[in-house]
C-alpha positions as CSV (number, residue, x, y, z in Angstrom):
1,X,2.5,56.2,-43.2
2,X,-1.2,55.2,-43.7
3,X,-4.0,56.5,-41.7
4,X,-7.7,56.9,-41.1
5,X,-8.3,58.6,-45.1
6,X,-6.7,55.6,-46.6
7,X,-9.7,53.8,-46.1
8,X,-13.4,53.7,-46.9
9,X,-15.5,53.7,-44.9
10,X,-16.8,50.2,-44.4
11,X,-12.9,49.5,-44.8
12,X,-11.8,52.1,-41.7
13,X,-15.0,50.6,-39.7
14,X,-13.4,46.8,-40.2
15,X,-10.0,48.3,-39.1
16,X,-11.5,49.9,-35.7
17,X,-13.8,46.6,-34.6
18,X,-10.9,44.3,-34.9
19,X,-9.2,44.7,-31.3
20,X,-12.7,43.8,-30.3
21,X,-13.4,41.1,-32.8
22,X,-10.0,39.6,-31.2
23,X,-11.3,40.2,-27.3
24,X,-15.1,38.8,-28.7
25,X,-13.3,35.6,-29.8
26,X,-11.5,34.6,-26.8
27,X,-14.2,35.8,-24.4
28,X,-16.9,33.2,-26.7
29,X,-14.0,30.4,-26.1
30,X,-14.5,30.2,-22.7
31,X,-17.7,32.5,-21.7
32,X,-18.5,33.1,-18.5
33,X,-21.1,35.3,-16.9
34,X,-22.3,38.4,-17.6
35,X,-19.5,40.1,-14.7
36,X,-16.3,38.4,-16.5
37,X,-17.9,39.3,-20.1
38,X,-17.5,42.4,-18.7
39,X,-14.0,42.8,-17.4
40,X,-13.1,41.2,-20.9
41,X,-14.7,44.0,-22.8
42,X,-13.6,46.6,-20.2
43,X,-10.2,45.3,-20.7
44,X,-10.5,45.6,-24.7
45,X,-11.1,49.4,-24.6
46,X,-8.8,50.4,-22.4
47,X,-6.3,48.5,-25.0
48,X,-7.8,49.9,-27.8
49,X,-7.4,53.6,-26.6
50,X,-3.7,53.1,-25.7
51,X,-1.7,51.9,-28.3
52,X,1.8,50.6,-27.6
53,X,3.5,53.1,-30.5
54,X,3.0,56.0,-32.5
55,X,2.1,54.7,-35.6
56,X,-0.5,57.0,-37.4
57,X,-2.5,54.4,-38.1
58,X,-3.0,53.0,-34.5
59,X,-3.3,56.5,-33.0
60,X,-6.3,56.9,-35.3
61,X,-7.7,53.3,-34.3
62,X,-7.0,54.8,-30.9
63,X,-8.8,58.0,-31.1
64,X,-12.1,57.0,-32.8
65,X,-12.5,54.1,-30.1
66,X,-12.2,57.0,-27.6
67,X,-14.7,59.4,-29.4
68,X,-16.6,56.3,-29.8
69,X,-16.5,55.5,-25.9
70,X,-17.5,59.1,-25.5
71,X,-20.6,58.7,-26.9
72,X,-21.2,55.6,-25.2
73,X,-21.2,53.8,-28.8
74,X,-19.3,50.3,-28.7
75,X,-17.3,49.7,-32.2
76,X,-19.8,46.2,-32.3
77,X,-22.6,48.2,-32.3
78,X,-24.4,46.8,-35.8
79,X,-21.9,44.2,-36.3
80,X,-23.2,40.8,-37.3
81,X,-20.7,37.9,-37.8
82,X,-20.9,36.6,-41.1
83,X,-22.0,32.7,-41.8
84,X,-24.5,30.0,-40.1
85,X,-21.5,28.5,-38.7
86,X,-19.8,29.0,-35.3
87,X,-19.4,32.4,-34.3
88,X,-15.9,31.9,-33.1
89,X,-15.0,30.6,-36.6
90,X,-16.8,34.0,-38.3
91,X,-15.0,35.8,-35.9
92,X,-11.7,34.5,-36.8
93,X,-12.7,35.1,-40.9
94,X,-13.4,38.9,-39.9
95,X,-9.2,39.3,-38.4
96,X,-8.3,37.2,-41.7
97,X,-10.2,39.8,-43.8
98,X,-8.9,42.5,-41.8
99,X,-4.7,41.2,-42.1
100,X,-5.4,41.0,-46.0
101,X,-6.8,44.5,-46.2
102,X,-4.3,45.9,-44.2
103,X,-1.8,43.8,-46.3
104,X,-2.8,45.8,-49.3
105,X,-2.9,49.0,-48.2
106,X,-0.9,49.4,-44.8
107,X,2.9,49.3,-44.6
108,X,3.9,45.8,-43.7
109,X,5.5,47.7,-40.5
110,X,2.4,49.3,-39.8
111,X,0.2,46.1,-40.5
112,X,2.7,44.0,-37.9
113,X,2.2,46.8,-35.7
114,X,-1.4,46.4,-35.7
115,X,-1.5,42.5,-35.9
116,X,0.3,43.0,-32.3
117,X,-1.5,44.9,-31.1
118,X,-4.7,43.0,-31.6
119,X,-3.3,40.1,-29.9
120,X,-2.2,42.1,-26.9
121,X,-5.7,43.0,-26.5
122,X,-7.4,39.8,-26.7
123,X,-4.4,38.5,-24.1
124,X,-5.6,41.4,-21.5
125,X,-9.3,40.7,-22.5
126,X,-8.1,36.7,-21.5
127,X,-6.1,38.3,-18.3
128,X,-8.8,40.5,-17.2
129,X,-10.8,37.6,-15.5
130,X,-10.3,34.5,-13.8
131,X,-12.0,31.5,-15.3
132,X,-14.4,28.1,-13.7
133,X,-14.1,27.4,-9.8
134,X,-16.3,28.5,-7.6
135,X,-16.3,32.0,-6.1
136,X,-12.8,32.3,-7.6
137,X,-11.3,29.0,-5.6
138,X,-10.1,27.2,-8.1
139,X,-9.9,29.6,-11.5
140,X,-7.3,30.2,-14.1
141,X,-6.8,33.4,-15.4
142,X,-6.7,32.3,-18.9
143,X,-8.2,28.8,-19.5
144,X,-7.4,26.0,-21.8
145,X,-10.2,27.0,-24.2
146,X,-8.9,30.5,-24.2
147,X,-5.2,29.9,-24.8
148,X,-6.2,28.0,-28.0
149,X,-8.5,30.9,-29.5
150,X,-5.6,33.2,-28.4
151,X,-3.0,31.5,-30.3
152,X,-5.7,31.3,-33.3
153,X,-6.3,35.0,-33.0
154,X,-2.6,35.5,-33.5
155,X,-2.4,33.5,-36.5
156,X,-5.3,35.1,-37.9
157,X,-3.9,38.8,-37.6
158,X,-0.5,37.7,-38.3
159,X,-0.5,35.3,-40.9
């Protein structure tokens, strides 16, 4: 079982932002306005505080989101994707380095677990609002662009 003390603490920090990371990726695939950005985020966190098992390691992803939510601090807050390239790609790196960490130090049932998990979340982020038409006649609820980063996000957090 691994859990929150198995990690440092830049290490447990990577861990907690990557649900987001996942959501932040599909939302910048296909980005819409400031009201769908925020049904996509609003969609992340409830994910992130409900895991779909019990697995030590998720339940304390879960619980620092929702102490972090508590005090109206968002697990981006400082983060700063890394490279002069596309975001997207920096943010597809970031679940890349965070698989290989939990690679080495999570179970590989745990680090499934979490891999999952993340996807689920950027799917309900993708879910959470209808995208292009006009005044929602027309719109998709996940779009072309976002199915793609979806499927990338999935093989980024699951090898």
């Amino acid at each position: 079982m691994t859990s929150k003390g198995d990690f440092s603490e830049d290490e447990w920090a990577r861990i907690v932002r990557a649900p987001f990371v996942g959501a932040l990726a599909v939302s910048l695939a296909d980005p819409g306005g400031p009201i769908e950005a925020g049904k996509e985020q609003m969609a992340a966190v409830r994910g992130a505080m409900n895991p779909p098992s019990r697995e030590p390691l998720l339940v304390d992803v879960a619980l620092d989101v929702q102490a972090m939510t508590q005090q109206r601090e968002h697990p981006l807050k400082g983060y700063r994707p890394v490279g002069g390239g596309d975001p997207r790609e920096a943010l597809l790196d970031e679940l890349g380095a965070t698989r290989a960490l939990l690679a080495a130090k999570a179970t590989p049932p745990e680090a499934a677990a979490f891999g999952r998990w993340v996807v689920d979340i950027a799917q309900a982020a993708a879910d959470a609002a209808k995208e292009g038409g006009f005044m929602g006649i027309g719109a998709t609820r996940v779009s072309d662009r976002e199915q793609t980063m979806l499927e990338r996000v999935r093989d980024a957090v699951t090898g």
